[in-house]
Backbone bond lengths (Angstrom), bond angles and torsions (degrees), N, CA, C in turn:
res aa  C-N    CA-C-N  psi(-1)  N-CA   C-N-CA  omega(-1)  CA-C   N-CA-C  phi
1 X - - - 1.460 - - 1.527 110.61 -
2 X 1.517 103.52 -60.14 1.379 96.14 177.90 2.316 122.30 -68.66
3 X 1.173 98.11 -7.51 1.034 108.02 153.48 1.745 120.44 -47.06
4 X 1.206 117.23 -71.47 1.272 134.60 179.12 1.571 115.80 -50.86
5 X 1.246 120.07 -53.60 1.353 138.62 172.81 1.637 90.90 -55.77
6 X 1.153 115.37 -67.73 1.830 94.59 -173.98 1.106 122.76 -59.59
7 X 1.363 133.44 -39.22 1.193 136.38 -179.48 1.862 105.39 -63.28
8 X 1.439 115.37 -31.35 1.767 110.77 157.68 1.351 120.91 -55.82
9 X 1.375 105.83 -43.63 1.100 119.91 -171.70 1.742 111.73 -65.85
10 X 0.972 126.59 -28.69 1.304 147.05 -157.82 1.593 102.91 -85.87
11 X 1.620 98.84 -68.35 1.850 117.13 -168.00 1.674 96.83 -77.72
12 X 1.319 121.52 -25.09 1.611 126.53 178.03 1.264 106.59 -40.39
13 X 1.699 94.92 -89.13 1.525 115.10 173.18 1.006 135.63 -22.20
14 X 1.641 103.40 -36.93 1.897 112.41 -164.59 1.611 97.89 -92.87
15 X 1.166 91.56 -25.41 2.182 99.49 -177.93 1.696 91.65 -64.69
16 X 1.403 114.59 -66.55 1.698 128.73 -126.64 1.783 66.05 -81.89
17 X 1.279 149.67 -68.09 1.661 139.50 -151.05 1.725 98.18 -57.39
18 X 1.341 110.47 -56.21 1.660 108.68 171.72 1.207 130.03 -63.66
19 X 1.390 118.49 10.54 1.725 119.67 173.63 1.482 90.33 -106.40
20 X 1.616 121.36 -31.01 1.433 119.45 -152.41 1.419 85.77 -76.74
21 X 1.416 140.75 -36.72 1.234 155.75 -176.05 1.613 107.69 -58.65
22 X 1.368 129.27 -16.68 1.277 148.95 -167.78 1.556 98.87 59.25
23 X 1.495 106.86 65.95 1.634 113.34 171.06 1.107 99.27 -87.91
24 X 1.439 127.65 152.63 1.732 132.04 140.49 1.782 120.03 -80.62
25 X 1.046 126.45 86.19 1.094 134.26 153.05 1.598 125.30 20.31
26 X 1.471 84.40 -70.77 1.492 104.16 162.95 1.034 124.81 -55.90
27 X 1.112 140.96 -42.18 1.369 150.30 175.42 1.514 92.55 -44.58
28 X 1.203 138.84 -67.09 1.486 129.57 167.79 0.992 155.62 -74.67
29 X 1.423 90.37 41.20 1.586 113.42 170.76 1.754 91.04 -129.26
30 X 1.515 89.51 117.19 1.512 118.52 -160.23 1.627 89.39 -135.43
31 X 1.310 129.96 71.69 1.299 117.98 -172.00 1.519 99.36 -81.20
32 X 1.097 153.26 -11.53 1.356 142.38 166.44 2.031 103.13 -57.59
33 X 1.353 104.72 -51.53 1.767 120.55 -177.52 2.031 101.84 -46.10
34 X 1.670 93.16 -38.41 1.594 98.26 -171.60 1.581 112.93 -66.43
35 X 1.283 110.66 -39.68 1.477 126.58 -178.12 1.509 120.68 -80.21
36 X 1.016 126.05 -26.32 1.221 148.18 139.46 1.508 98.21 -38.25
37 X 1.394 125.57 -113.60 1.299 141.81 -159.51 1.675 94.79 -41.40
38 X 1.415 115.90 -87.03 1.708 129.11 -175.58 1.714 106.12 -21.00
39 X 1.902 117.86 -57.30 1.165 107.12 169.92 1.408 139.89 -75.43
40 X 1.461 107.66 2.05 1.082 110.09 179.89 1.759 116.73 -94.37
41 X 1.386 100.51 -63.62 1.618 111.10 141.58 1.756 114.66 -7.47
42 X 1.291 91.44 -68.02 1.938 100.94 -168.36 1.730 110.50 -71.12
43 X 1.080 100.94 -49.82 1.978 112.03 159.50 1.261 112.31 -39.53
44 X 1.328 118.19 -57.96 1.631 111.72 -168.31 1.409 92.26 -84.01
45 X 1.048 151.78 -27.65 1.619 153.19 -161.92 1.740 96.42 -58.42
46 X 1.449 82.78 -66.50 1.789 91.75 177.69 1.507 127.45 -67.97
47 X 1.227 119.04 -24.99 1.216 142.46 -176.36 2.220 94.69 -62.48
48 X 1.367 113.33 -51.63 1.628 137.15 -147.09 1.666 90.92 -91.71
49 X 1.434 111.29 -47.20 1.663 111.24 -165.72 1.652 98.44 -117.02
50 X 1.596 103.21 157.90 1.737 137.68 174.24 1.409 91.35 -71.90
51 X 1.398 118.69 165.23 1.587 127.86 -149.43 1.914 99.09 -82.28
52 X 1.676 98.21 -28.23 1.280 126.48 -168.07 1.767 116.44 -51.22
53 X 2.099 75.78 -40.49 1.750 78.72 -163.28 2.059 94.66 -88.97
54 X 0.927 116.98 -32.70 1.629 136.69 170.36 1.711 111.17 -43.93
55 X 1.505 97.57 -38.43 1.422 103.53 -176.89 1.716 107.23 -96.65
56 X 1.683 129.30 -27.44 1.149 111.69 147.72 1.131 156.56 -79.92
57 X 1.372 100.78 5.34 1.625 124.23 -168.00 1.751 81.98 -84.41
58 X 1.184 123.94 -40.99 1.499 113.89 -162.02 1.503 104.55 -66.02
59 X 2.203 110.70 -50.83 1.414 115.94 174.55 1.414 107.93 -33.98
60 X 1.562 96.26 -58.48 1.430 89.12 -139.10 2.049 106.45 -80.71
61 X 1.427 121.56 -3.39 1.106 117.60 166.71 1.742 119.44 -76.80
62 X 1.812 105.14 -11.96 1.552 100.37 -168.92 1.952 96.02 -84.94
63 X 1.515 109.99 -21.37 1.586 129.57 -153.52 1.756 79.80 -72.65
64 X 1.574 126.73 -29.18 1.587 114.32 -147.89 2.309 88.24 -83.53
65 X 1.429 108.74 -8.82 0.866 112.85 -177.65 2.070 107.44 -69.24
66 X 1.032 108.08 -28.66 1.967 113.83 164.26 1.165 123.72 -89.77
67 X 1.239 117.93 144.15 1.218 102.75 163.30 0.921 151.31 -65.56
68 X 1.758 141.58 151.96 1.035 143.38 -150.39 1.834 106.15 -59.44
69 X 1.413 112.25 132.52 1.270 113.70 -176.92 1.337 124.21 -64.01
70 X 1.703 109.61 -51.68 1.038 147.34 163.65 2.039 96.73 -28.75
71 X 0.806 123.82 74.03 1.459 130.18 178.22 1.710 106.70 -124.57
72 X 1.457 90.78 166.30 1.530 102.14 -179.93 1.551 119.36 -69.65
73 X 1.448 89.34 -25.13 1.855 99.38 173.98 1.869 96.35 -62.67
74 X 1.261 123.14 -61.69 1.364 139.80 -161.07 1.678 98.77 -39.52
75 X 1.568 100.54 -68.14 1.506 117.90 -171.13 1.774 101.67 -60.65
76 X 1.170 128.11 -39.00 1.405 118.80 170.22 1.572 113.17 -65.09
77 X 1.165 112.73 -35.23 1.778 103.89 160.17 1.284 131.69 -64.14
78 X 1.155 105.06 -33.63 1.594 118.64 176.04 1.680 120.09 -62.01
79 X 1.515 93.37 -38.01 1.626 117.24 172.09 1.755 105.91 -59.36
80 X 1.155 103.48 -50.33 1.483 122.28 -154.47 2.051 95.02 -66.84
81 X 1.359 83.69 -70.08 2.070 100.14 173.78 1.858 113.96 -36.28
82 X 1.482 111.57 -38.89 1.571 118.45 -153.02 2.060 79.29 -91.92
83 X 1.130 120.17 -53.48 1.732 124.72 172.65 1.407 114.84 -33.80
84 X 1.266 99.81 -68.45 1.685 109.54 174.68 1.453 113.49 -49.90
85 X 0.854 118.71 -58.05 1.816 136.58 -170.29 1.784 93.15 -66.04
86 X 0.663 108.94 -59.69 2.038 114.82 -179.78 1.454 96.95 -44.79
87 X 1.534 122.57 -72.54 1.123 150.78 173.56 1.302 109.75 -20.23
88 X 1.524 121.06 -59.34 1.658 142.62 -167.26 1.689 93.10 -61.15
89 X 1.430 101.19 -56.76 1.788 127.60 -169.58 1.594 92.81 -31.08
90 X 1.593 87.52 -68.58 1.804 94.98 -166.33 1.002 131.93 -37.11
91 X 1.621 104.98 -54.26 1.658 123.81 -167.07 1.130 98.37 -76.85
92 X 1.483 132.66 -55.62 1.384 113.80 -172.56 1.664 123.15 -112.30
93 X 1.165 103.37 13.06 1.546 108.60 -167.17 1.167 128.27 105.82
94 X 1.558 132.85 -179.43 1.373 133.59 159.43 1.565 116.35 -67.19
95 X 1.470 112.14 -28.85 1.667 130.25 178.95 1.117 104.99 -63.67
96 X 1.570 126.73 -26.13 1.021 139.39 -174.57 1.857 106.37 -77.04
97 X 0.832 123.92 -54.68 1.478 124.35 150.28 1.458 156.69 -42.09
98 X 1.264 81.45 -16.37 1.778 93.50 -173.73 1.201 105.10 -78.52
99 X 1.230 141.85 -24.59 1.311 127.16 154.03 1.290 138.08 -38.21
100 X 1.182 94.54 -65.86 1.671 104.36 156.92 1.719 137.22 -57.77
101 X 1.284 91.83 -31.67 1.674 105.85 177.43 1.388 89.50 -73.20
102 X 1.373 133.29 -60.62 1.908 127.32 -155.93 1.307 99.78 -59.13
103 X 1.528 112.98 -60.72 1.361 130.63 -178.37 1.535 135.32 -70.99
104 X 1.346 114.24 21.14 1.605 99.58 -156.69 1.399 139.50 -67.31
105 X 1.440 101.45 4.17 1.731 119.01 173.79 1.565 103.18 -63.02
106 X 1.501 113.52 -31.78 1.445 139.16 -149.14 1.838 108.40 -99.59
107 X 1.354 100.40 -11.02 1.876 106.99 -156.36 1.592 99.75 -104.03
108 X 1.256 100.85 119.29 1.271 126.79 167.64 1.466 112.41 -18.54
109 X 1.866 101.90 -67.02 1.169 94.80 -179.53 1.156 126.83 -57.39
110 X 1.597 128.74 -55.84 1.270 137.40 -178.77 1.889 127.11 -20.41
111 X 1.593 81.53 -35.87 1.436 101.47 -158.75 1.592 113.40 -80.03
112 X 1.478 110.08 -5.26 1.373 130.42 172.43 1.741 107.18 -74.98
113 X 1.029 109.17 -16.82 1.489 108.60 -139.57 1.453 101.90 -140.12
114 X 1.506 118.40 55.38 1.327 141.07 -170.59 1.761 113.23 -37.04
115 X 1.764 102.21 -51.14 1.402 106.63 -178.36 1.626 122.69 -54.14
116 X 1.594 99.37 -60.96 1.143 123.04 169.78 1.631 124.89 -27.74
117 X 2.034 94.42 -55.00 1.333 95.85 -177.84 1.251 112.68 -90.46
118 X 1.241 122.00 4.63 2.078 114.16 172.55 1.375 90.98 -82.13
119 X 1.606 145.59 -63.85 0.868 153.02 -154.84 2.486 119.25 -39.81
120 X 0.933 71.06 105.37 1.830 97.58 -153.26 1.627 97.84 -48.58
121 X 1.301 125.11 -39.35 1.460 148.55 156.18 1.392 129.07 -54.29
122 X 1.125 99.24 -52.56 1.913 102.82 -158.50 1.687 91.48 -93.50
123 X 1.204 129.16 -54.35 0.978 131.70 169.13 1.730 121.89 -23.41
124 X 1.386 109.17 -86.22 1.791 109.22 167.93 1.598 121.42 -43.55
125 X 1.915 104.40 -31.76 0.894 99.22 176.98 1.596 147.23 -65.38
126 X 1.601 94.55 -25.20 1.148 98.96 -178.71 1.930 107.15 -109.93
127 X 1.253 110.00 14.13 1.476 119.54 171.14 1.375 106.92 -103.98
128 X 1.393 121.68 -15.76 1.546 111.63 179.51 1.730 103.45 -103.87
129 X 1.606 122.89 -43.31 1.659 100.81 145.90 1.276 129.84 -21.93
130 X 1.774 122.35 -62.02 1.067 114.13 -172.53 1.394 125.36 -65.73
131 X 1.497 109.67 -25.17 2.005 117.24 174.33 1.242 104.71 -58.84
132 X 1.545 126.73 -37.17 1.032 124.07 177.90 1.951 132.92 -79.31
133 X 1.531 96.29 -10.05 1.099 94.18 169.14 1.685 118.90 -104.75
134 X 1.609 96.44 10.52 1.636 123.08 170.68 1.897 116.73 -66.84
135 X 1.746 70.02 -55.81 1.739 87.34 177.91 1.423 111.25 -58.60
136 X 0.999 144.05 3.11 1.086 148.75 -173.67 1.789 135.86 104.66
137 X 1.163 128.18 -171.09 1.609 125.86 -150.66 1.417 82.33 -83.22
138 X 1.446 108.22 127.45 1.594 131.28 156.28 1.314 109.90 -120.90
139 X 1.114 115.99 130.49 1.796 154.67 169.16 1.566 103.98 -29.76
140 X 1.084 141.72 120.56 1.529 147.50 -163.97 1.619 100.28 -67.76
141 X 1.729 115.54 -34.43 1.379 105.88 -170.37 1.915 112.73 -87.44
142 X 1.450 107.06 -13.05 1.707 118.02 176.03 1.391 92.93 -78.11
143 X 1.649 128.60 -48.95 1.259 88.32 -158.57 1.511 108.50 -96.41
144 X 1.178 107.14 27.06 2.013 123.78 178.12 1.879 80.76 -65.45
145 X 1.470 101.33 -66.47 1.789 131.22 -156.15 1.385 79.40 -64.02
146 X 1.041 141.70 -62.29 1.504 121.61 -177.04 1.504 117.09 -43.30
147 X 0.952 117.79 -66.42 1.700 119.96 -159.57 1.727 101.69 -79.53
148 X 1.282 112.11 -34.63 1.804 105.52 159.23 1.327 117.49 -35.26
149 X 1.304 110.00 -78.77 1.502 123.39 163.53 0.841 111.98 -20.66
150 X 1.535 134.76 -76.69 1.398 128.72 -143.89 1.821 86.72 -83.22
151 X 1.050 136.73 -7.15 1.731 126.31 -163.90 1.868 99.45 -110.79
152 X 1.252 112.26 -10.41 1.290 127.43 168.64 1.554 104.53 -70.16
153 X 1.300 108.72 -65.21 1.547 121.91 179.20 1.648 118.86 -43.24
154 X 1.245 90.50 -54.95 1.751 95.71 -176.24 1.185 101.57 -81.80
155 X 1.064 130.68 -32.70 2.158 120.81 155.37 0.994 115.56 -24.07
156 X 1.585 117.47 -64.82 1.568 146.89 -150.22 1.420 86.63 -69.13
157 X 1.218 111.97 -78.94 1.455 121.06 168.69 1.434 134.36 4.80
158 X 1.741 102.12 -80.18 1.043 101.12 175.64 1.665 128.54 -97.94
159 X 1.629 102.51 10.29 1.462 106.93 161.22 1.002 128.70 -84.81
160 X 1.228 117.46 -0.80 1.816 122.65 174.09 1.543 96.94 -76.84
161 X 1.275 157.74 -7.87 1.257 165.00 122.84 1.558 109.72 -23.61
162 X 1.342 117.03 -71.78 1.697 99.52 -175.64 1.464 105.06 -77.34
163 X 1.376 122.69 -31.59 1.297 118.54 -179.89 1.710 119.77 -50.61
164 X 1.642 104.14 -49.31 1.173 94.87 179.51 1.776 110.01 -80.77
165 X 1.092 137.89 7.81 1.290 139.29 169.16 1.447 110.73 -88.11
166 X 1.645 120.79 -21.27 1.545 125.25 160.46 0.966 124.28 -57.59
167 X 1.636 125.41 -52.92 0.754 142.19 -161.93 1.448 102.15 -71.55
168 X 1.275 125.43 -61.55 1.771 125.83 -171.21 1.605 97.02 -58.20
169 X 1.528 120.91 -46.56 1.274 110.97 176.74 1.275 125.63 -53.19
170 X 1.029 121.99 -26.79 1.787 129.73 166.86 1.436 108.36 -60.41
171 X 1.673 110.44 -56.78 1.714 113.90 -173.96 1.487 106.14 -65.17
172 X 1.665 131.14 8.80 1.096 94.52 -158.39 1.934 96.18 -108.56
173 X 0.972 102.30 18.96 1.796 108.20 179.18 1.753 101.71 -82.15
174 X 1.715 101.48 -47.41 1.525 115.09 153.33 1.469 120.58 -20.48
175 X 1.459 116.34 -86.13 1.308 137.91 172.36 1.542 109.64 -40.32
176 X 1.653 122.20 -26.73 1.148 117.66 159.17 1.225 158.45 -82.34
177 X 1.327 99.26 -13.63 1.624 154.97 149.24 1.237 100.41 -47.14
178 X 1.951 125.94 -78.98 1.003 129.80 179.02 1.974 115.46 -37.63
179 X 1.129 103.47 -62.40 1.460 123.22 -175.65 1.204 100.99 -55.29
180 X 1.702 128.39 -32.27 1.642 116.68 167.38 1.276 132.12 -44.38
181 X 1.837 83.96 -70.53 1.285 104.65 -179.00 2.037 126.98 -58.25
182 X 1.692 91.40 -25.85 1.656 89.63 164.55 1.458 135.98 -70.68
183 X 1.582 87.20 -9.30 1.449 109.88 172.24 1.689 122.08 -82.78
184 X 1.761 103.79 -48.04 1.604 98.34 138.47 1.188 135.16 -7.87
185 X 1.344 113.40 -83.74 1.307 132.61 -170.89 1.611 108.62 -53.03
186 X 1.366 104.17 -54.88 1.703 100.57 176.01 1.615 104.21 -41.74
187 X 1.513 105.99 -69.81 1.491 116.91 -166.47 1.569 114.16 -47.88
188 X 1.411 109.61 -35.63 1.476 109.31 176.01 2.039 112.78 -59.12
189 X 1.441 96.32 -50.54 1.500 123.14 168.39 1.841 92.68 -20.82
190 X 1.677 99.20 -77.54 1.552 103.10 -154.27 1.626 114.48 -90.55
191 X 1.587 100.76 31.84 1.417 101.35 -178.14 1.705 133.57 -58.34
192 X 1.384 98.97 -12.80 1.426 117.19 172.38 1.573 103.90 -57.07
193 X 1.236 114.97 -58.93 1.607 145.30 -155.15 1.754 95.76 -44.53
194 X 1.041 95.00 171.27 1.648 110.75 -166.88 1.670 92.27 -77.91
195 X 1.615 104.51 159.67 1.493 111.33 -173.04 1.947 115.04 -74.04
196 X 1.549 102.28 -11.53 1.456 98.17 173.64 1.520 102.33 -70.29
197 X 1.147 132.21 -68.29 1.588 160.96 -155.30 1.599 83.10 -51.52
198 X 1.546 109.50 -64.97 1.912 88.89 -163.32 1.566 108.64 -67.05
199 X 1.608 103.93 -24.21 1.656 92.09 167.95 1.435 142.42 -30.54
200 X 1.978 92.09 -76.70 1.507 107.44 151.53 1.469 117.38 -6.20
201 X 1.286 97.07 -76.70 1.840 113.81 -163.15 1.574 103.45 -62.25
202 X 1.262 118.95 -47.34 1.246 96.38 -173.24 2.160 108.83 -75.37
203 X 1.337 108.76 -14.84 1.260 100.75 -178.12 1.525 111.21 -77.26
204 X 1.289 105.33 -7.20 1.962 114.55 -176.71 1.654 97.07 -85.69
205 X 0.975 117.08 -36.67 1.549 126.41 -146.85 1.672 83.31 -102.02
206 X 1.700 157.18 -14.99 1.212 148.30 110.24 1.461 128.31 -28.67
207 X 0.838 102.08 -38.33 1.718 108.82 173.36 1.144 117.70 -78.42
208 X 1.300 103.88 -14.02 1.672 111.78 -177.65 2.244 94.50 -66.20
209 X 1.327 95.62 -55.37 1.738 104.03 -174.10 1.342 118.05 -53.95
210 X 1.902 100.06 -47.70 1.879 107.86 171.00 1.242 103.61 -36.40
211 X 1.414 110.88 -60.22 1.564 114.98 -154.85 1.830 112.72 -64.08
212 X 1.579 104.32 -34.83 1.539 89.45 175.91 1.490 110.77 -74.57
213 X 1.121 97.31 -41.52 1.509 83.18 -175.54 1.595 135.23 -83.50
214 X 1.098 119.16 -4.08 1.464 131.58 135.84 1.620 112.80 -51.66
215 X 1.406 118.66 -75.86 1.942 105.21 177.65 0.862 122.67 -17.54
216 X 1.846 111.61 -61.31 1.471 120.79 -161.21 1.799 97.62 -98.29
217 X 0.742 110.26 -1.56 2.385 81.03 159.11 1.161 99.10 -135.85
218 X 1.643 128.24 22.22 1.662 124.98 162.29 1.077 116.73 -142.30
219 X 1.170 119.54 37.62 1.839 147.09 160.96 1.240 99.40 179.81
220 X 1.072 134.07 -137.63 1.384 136.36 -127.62 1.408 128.51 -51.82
221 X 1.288 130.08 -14.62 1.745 124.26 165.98 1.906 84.87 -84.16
222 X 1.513 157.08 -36.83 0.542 127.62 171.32 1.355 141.06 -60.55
223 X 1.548 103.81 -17.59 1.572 120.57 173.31 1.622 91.82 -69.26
224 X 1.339 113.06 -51.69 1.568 103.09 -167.88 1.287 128.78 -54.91
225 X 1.519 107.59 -9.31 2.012 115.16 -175.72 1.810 95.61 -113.47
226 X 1.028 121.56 6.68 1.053 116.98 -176.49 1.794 101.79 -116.12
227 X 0.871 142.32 14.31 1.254 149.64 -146.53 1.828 95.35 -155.58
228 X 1.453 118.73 -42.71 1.620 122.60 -173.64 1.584 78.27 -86.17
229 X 1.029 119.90 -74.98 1.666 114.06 177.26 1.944 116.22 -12.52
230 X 1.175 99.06 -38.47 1.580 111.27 -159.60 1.786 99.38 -83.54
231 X 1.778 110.73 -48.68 0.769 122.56 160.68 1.500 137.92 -48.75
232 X 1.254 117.04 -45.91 1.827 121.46 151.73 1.509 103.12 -53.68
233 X 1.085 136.40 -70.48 0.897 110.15 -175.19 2.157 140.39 -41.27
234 X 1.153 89.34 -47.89 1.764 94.45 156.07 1.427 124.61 -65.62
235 X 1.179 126.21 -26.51 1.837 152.27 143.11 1.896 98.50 -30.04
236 X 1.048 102.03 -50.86 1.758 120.47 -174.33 1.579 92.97 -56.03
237 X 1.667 98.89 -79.10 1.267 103.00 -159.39 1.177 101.72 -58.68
238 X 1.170 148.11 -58.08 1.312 141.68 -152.50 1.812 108.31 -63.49
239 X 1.100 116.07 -37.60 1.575 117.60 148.45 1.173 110.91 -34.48
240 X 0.967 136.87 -55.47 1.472 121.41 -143.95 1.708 83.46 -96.66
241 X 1.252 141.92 -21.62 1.674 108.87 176.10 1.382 97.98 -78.45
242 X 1.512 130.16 -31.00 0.758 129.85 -172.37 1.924 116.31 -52.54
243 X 1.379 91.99 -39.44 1.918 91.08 -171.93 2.101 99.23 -90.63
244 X 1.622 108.46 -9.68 1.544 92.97 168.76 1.184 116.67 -93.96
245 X 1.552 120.62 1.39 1.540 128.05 170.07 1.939 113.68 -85.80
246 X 1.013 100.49 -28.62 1.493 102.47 156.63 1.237 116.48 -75.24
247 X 1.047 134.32 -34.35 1.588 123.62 -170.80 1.888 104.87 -81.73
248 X 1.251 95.88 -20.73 1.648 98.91 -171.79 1.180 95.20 -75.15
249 X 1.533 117.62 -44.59 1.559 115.49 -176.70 1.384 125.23 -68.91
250 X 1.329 113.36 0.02 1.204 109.57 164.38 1.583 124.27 -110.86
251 X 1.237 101.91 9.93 1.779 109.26 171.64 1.640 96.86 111.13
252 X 0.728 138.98 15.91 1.583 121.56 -177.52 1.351 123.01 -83.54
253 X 1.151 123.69 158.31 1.421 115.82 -176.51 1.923 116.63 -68.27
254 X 1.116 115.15 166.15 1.071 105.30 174.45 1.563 147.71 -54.77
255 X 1.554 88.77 -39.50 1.460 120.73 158.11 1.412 115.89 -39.53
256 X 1.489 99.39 -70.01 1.255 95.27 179.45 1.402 141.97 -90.03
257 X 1.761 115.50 11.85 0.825 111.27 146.78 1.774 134.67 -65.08
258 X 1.149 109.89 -50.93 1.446 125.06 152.82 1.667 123.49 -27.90
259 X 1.841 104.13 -45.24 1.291 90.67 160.35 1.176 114.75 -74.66
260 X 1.139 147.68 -44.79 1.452 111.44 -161.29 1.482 117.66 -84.96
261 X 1.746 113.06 0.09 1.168 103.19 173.09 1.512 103.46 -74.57
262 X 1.491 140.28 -18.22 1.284 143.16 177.16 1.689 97.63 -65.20
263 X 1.231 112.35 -53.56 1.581 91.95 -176.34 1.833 122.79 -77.98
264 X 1.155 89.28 26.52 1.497 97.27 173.51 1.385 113.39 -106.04
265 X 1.648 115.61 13.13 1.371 99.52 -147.85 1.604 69.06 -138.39
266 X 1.592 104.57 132.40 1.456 147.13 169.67 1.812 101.78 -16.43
267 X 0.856 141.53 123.04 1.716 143.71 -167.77 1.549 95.43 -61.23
268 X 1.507 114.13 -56.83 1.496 84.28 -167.43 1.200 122.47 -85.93
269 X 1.210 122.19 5.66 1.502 128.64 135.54 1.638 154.41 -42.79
270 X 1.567 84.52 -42.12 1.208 115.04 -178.79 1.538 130.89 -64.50
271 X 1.340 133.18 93.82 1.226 121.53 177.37 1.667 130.90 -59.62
272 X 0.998 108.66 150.21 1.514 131.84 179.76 1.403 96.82 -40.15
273 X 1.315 105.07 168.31 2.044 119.46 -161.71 1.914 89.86 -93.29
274 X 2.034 91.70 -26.19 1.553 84.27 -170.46 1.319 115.08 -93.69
275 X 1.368 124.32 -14.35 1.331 151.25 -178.56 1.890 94.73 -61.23
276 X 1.293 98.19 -69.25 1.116 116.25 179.32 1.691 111.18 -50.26
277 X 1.130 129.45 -68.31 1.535 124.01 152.57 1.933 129.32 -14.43
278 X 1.267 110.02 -52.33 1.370 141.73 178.50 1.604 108.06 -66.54
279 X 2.123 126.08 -48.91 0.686 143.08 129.51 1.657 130.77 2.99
280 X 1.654 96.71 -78.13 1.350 112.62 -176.37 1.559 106.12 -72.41
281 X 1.578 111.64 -34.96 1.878 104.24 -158.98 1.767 84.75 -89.51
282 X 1.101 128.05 -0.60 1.672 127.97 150.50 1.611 116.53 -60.81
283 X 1.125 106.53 -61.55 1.895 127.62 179.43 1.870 92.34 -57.90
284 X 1.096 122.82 -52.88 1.433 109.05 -153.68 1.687 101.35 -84.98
């Protein structure tokens, strides 16, 4: 939402100051300047990135259109899912789990806990930890190096997404440059021509530069911090199974694994010690 509002906020301003200026509007709509810049931009985009990162840059810029998932509702589920699952551990064991860990499309619990279980990450993540703490006693500091690793990776992962959306946003003042100067060339072309006509051209062949450099620092490097933005935030959550999967692995009660995955989780996010209490005797 607030996506949208800025991007009004952005193209508003630059319209409503250039009318106050006694601009014509029209005058900037240079759709040759658009095709120019847009295809060039989009050429090298694809040209620089795998289809992967090309095809999430699109997801993940339409996703900045919802709101952020990462909510207090989310993190109270997350609390609720890691309780239960601890909980299961206790009473009946790790043997007691493997059902659910092999199967989790299939697991009772899961199925309470809608967010949790769409979630493409957190999900395997904390069912393939647990196979591994099935297989037997692992060392508190390997499986630290385990779950780093694997939370390093899916970082890496999905930051090649704003990164490569920085990057084109930088080239695209470039691409506007280009689109000037081809505009030059026309205008040089019709230098004979009457002084309105070469006007025109040279005011088309300016718009060519507005336009890059408006895209790139009033859309798209802003899509790119708003999208890494989006990304820390799932960085968050995934911490926090991450720090209640250590505490489980070291014998702790359930409770308190959960707490400290609660104090891992962003303050104004974060639910109450009693919230959190209320939470669990919900889960159990």
């Amino acid at each position: 939402m607030f996506v949208i509002v800025g991007l009004i906020v952005v193209f508003g301003s630059i319209l409503f100051g250039f009318t106050m200026h006694h601009g014509h509007i029209v005058v900037l709509l240079q759709w040759s300047e658009f095709v120019i810049i847009g295809g060039a931009a989009g050429g090298a985009f694809l040209v620089s990135n795998p289809m992967t990162v090309v095809v999430g840059s699109i997801k993940s810029s339409l996703a900045l259109l919802k709101p952020n998932p990462y909510s207090e509702k989310a993190y109270a589920e997350l609390l609720q899912v890691l309780y239960d699952v601890f909980q299961k551990a206790r009473k009946d064991g790790l043997v007691g789990l493997e059902t659910h860990i092999e199967e989790p499309d299939k697991s009772e619990i899961f199925k309470k806990y809608p967010f949790f279980r769409a979630h493409h990450h957190a999900l395997p993540f904390l069912c393939d930890t647990l196979k591994v703490l099935l297989t037997g006693a692992v060392e508190d500091h390997h499986l630290s190096e385990i779950l780093d690793l694997d939370l390093e990776r899916q970082h890496e992962e999905a930051r090649a997404i704003p990164v490569a959306m920085s990057k084109i946003g930088d080239a695209l003042p470039g691409f506007g440059i280009v689109a000037a100067v081809l505009g030059v060339v026309i205008t040089m072309a019709s230098i004979g021509g009457t002084a309105s006509e070469i006007g025109e051209k040279v005011a088309a062949a300016l718009v060519g530069t507005f336009l890059g450099i408006l895209l790139s620092y009033g859309v798209v490097n802003p899509l790119a911090s708003a999208i890494e933005a989006r990304l820390r935030a799932e960085s968050d959550y995934m911490s926090c199974i991450r720090t209640a999967l250590l505490a489980f692995a070291r014998g702790d009660a359930p409770m308190t694994c959960v707490e400290f995955a609660r104090r891992n989780i962003e303050p104004v996010e974060r639910p109450t010690f009693a919230e959190l209490e209320a939470l669990t005797r919900k889960a159990a």
